[in-house]
The first five atom37 places (N, CA, C, CB, O) and aatype in JSON, in Angstrom:
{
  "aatype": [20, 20, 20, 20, 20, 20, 20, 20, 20, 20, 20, 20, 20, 20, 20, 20, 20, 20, 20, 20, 20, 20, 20, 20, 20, 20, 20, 20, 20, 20, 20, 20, 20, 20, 20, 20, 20, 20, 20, 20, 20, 20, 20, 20, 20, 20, 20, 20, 20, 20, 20, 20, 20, 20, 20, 20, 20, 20, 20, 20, 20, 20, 20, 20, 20, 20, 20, 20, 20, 20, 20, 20, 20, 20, 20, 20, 20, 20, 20, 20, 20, 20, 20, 20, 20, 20, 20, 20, 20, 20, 20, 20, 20, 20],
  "atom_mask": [
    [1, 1, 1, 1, 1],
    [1, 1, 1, 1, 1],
    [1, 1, 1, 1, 1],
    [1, 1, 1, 1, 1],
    [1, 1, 1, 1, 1],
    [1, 1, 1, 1, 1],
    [1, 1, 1, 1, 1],
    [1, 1, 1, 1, 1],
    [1, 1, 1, 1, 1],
    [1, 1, 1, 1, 1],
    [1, 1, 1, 1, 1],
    [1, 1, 1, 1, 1],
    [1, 1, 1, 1, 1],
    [1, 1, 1, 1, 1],
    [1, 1, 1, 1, 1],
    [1, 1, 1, 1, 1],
    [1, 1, 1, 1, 1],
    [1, 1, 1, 1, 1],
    [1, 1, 1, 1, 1],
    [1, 1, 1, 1, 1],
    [1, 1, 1, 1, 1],
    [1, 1, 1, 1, 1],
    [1, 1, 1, 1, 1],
    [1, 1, 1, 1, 1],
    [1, 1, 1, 1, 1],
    [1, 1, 1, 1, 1],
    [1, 1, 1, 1, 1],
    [1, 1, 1, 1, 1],
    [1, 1, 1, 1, 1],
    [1, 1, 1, 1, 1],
    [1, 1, 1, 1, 1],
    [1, 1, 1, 1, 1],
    [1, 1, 1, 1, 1],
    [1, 1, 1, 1, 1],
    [1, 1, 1, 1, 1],
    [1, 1, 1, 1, 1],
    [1, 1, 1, 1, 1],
    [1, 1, 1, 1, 1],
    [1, 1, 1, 1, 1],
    [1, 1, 1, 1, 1],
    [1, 1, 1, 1, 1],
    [1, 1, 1, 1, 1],
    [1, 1, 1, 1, 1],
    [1, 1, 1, 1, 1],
    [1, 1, 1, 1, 1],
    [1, 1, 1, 1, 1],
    [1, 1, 1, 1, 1],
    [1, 1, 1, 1, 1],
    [1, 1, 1, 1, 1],
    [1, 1, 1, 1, 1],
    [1, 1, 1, 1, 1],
    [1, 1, 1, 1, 1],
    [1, 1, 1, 1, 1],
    [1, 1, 1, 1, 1],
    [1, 1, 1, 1, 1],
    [1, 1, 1, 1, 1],
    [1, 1, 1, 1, 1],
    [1, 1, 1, 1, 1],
    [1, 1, 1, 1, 1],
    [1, 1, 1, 1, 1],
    [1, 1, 1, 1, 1],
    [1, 1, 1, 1, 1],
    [1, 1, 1, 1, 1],
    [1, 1, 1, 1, 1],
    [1, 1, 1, 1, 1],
    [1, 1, 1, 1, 1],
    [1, 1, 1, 1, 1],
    [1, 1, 1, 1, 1],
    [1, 1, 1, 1, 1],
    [1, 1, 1, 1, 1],
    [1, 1, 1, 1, 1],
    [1, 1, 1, 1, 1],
    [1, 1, 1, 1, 1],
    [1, 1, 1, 1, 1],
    [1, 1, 1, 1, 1],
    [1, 1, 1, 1, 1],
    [1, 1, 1, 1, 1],
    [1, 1, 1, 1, 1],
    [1, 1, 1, 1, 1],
    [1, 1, 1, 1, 1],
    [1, 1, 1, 1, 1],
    [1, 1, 1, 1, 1],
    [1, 1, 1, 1, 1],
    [1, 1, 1, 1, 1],
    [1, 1, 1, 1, 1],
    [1, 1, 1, 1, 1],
    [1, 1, 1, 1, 1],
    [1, 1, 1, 1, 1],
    [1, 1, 1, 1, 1],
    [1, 1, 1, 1, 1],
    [1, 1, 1, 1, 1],
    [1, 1, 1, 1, 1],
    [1, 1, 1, 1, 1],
    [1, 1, 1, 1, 1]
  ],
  "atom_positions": [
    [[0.84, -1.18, 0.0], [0.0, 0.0, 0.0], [0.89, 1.25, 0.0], [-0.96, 0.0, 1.22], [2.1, 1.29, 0.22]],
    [[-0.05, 2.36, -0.32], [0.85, 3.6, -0.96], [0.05, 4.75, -0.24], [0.84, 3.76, -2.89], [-1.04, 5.13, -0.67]],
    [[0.76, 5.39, 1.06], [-0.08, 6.51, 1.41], [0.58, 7.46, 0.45], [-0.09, 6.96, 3.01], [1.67, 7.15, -0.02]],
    [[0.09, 8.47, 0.17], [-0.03, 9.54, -0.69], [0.1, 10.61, 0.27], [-1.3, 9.58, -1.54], [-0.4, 10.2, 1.32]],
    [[0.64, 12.09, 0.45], [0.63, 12.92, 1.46], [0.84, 14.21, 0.9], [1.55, 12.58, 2.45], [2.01, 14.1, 0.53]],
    [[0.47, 15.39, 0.59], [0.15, 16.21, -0.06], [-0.01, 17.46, 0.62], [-0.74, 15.8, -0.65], [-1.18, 17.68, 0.92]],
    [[1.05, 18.63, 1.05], [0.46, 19.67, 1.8], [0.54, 21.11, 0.67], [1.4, 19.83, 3.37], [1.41, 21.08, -0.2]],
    [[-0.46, 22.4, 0.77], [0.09, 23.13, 0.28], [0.31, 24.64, 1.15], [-0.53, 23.07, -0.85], [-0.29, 24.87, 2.2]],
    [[1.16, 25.49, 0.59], [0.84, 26.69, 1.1], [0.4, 27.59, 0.06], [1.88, 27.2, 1.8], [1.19, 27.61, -0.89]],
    [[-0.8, 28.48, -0.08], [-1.44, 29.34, -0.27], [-1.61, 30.96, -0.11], [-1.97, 28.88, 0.07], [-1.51, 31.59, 0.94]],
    [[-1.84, 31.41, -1.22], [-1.94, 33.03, -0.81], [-2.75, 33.32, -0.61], [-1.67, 33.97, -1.45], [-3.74, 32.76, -1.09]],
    [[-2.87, 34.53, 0.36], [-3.76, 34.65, 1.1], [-5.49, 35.51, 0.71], [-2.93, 35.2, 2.06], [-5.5, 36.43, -0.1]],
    [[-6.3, 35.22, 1.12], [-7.7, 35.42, 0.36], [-8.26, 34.74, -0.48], [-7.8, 36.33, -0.24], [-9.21, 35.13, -1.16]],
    [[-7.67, 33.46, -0.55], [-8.45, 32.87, -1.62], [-9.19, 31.47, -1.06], [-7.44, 32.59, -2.91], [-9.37, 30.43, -1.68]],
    [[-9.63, 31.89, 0.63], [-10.25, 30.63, 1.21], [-11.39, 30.05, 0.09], [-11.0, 31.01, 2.77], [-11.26, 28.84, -0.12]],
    [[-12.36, 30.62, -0.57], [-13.34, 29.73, -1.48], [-12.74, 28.88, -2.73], [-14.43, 30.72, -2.12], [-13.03, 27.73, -3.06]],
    [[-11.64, 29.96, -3.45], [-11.06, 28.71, -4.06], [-10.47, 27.7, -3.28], [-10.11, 29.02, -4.9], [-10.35, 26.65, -3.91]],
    [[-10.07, 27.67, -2.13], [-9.35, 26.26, -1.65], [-10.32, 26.0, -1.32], [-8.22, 26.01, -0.65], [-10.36, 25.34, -2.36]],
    [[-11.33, 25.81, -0.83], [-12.89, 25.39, -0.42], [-12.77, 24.65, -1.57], [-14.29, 26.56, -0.26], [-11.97, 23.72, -1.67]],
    [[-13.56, 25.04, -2.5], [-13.94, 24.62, -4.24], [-12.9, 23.26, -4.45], [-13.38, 26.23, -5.67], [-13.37, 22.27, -5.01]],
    [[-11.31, 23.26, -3.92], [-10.36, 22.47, -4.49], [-10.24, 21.35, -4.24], [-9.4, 22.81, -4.39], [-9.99, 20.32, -4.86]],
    [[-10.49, 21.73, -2.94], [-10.27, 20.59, -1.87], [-11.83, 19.69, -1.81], [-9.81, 21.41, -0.14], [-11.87, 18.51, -1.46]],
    [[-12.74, 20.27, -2.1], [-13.92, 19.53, -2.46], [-13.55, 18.72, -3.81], [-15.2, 20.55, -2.65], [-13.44, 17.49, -3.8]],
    [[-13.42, 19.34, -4.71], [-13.13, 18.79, -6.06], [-12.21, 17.32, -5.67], [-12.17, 20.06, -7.08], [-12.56, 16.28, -6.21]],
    [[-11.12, 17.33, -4.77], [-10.51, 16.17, -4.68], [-10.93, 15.25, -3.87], [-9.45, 16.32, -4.46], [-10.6, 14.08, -4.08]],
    [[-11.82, 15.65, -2.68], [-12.88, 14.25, -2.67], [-13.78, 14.22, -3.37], [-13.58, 13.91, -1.56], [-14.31, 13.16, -3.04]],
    [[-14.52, 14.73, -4.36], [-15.33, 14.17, -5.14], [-14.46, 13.23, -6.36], [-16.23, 15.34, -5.66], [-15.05, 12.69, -7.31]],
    [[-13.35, 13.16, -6.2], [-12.8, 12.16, -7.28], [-12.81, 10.87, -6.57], [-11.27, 12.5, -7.86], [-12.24, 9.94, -7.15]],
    [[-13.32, 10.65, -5.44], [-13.86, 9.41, -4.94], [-14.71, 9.02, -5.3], [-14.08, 9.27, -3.98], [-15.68, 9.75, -5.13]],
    [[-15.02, 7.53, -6.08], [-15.93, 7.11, -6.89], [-16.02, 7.23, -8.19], [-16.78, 7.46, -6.56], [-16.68, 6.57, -9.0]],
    [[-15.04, 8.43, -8.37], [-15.03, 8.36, -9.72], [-13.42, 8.05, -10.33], [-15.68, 9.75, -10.22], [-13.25, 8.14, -11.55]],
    [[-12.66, 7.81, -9.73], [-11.22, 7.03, -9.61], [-10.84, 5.77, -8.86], [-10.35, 7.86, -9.06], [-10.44, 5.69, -7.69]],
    [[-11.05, 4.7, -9.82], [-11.08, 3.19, -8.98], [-10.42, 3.12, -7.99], [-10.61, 2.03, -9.62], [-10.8, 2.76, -6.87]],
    [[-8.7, 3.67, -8.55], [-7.58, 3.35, -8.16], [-7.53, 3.89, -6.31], [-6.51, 4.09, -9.29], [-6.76, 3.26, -5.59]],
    [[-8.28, 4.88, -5.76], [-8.2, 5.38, -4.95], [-8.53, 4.46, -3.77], [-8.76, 6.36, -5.2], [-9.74, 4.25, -3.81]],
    [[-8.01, 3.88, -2.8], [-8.5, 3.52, -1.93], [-9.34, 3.99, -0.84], [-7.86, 3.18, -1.71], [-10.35, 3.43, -0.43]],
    [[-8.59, 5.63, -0.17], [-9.5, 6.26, 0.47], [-8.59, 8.08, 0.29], [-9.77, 5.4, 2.24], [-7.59, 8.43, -0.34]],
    [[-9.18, 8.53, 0.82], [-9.3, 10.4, 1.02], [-9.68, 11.17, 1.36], [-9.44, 11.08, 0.6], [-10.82, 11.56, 1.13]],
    [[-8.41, 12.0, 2.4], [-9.21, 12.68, 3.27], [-8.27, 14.29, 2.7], [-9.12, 11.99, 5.19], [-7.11, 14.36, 2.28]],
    [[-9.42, 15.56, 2.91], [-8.51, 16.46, 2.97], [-9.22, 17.4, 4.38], [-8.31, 17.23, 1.36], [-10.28, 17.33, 4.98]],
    [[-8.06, 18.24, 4.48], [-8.15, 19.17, 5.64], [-7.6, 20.37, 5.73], [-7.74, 18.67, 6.63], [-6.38, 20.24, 5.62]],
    [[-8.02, 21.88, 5.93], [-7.2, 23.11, 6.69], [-6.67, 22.35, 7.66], [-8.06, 24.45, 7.34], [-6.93, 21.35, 8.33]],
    [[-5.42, 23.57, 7.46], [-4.25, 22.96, 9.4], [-5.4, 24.23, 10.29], [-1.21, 23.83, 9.56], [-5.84, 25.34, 9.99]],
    [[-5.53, 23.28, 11.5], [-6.01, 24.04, 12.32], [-4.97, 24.66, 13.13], [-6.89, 23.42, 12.98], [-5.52, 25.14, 14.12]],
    [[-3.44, 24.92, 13.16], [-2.49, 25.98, 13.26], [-2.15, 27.08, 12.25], [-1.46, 25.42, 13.47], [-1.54, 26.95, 11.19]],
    [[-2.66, 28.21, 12.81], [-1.8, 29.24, 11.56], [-0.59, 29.52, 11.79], [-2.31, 30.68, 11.32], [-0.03, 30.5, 11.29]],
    [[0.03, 28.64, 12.64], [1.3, 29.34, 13.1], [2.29, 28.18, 12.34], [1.48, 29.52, 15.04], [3.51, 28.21, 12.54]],
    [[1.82, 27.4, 11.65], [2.28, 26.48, 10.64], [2.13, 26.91, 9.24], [1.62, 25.27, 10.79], [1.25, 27.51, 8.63]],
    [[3.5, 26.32, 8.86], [3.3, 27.17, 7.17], [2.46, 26.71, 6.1], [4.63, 27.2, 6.33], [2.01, 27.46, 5.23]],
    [[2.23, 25.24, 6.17], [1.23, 24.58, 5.28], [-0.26, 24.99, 5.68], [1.41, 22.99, 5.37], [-0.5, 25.19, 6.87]],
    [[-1.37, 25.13, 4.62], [-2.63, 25.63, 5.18], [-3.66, 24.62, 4.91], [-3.03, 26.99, 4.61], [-4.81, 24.64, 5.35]],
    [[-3.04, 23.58, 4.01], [-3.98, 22.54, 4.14], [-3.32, 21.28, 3.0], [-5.66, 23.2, 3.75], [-2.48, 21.45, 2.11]],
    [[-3.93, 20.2, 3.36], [-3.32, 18.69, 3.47], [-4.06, 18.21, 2.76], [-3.24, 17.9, 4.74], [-5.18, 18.69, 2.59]],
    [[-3.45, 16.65, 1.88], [-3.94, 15.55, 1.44], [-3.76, 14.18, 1.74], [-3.79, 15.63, 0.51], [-2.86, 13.47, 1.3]],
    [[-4.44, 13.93, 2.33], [-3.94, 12.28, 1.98], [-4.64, 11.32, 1.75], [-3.3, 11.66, 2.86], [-5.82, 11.18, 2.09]],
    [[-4.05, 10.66, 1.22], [-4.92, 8.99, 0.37], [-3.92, 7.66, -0.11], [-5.74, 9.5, -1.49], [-2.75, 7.72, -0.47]],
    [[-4.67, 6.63, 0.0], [-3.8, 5.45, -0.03], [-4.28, 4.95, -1.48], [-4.05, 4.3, 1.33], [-5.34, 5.34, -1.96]],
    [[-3.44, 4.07, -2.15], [-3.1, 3.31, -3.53], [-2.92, 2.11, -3.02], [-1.81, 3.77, -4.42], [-2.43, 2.17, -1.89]],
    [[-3.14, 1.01, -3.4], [-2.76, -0.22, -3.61], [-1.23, 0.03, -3.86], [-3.58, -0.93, -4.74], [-0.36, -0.13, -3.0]],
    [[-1.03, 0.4, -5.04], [0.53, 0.23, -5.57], [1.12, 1.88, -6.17], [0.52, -1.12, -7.11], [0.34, 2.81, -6.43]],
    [[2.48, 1.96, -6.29], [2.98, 3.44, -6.92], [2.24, 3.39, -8.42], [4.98, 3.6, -7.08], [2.16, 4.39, -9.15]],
    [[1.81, 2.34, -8.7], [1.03, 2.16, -10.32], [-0.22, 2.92, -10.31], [0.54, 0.45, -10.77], [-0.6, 3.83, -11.05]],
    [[-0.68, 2.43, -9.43], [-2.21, 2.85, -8.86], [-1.87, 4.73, -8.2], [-2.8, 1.38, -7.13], [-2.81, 5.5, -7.96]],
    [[-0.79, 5.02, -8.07], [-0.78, 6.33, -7.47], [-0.86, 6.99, -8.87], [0.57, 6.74, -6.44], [-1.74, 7.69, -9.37]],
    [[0.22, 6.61, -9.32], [0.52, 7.29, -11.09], [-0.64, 7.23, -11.96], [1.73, 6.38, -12.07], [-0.65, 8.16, -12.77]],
    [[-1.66, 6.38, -12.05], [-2.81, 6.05, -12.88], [-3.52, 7.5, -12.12], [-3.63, 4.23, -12.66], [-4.08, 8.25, -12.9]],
    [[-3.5, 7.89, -10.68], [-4.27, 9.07, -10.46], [-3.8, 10.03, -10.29], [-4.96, 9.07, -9.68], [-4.39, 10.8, -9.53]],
    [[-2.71, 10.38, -10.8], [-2.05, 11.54, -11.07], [-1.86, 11.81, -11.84], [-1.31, 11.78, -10.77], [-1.52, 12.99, -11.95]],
    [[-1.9, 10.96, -13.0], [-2.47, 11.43, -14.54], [-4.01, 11.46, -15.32], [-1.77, 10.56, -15.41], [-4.42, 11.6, -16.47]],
    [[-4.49, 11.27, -14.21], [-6.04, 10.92, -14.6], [-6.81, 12.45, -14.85], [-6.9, 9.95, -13.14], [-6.87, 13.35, -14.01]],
    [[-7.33, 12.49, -16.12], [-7.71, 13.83, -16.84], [-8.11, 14.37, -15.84], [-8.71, 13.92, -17.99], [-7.45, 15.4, -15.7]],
    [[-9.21, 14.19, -14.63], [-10.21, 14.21, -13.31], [-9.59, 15.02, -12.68], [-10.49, 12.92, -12.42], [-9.76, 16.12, -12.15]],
    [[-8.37, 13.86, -12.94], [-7.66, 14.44, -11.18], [-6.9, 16.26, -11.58], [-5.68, 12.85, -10.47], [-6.87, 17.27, -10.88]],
    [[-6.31, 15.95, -13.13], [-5.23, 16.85, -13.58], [-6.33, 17.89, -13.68], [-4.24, 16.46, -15.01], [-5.8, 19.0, -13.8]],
    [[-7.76, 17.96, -13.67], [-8.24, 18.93, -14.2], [-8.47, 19.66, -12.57], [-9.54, 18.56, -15.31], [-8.19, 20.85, -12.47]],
    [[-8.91, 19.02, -11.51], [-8.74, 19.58, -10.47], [-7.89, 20.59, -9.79], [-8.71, 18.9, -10.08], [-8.05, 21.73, -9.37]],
    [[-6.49, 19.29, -9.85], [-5.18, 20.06, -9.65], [-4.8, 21.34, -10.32], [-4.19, 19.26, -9.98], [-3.87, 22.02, -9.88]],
    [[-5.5, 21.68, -11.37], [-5.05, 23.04, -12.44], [-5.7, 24.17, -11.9], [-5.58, 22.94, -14.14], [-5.15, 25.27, -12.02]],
    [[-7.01, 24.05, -11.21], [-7.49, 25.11, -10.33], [-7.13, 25.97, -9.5], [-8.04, 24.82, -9.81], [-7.44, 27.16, -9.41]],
    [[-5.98, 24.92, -8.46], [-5.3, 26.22, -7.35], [-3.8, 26.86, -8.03], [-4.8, 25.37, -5.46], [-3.14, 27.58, -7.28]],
    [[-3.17, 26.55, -9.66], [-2.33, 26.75, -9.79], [-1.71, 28.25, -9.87], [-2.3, 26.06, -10.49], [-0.55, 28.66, -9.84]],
    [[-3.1, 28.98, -10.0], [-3.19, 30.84, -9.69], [-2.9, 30.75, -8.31], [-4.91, 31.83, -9.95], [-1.69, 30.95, -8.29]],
    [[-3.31, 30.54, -7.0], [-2.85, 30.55, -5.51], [-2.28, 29.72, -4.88], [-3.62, 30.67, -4.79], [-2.13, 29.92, -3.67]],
    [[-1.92, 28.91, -5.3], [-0.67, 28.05, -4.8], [0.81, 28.45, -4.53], [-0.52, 27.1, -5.68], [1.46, 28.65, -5.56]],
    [[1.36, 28.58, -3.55], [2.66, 29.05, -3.61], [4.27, 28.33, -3.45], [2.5, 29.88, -2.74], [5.43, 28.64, -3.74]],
    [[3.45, 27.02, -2.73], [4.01, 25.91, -2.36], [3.34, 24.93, -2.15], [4.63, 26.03, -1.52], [2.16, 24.87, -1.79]],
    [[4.65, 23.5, -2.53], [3.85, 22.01, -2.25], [4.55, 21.36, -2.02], [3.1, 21.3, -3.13], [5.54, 21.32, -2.75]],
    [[4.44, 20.5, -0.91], [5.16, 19.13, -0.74], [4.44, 18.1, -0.37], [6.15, 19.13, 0.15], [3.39, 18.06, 0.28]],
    [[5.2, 17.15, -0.91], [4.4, 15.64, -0.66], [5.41, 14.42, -0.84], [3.08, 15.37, -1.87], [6.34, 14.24, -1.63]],
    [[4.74, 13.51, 0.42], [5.67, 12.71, 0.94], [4.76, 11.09, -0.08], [5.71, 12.86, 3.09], [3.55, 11.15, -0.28]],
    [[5.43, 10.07, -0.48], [4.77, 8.69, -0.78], [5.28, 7.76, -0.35], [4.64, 8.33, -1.94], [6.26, 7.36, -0.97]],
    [[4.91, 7.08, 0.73], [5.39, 5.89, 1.19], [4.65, 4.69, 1.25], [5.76, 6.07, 2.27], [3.43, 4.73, 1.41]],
    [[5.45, 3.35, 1.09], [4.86, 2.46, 1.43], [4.39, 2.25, 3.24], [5.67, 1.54, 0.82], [4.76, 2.97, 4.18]],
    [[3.54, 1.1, 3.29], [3.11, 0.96, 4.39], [2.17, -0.77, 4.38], [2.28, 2.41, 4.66], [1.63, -1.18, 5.41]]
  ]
}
C-alpha cells in the first residue's frame, strides 16, 4: 500500500477557491477506482506554514501514477495553480 501525502501553502484570500479544491478532490472518490480512500483538511495551526493537506492510499505506486495522470484528477489540480505558492508531498509504502 501507498499513502499519498500532499500539503500546500497558499496566498492569502483565496479561502473559497481552496474550499472549491479541496472539495473537487474528494469528489474524485468514486469516480477514480484506483483510490482507496481520502481525506482532505485546513491545518487548524496558523502558526504552521502549510494551510492545508492531502492524503490517500493506492494499492501500488502504479495505482498512485494512474491518479495523477487521470484527466479528473489533472483537471482539479489546475485550479489552485493561480494561488498556490508551495507544495510538498511525501509517498510511502506501508
Amino acid at each position: 500500500m501507498i499513502k499519498h501525502i500532499v500539503m500546500w501553502k497558499f496566498k492569502e484570500g483565496n479561502e473559497q477557491k481552496i474550499s472549491e479544491f479541496l472539495k473537487g478532490l474528494e469528489g474524485l472518490v468514486g469516480q477514480i477506482d484506483v483510490i482507496r480512500s481520502l481525506k482532505t483538511g485546513m491545518n487548524a495551526n496558523p502558526k504552521e506554514k502549510f494551510g492545508a493537506v492531502l492524503e490517500c492510499e493506492f494499492d501500488s505506486l502504479e495505482d498512485l501514477n494512474a491518479y495523477a495522470t487521470d484527466p479528473r484528477h489533472v483537471a482539479v489540480a489546475s485550479t489552485i495553480k493561480d494561488i498556490a505558492l508551495e507544495r510538498a508531498c511525501v509517498d510511502y509504502e506501508f
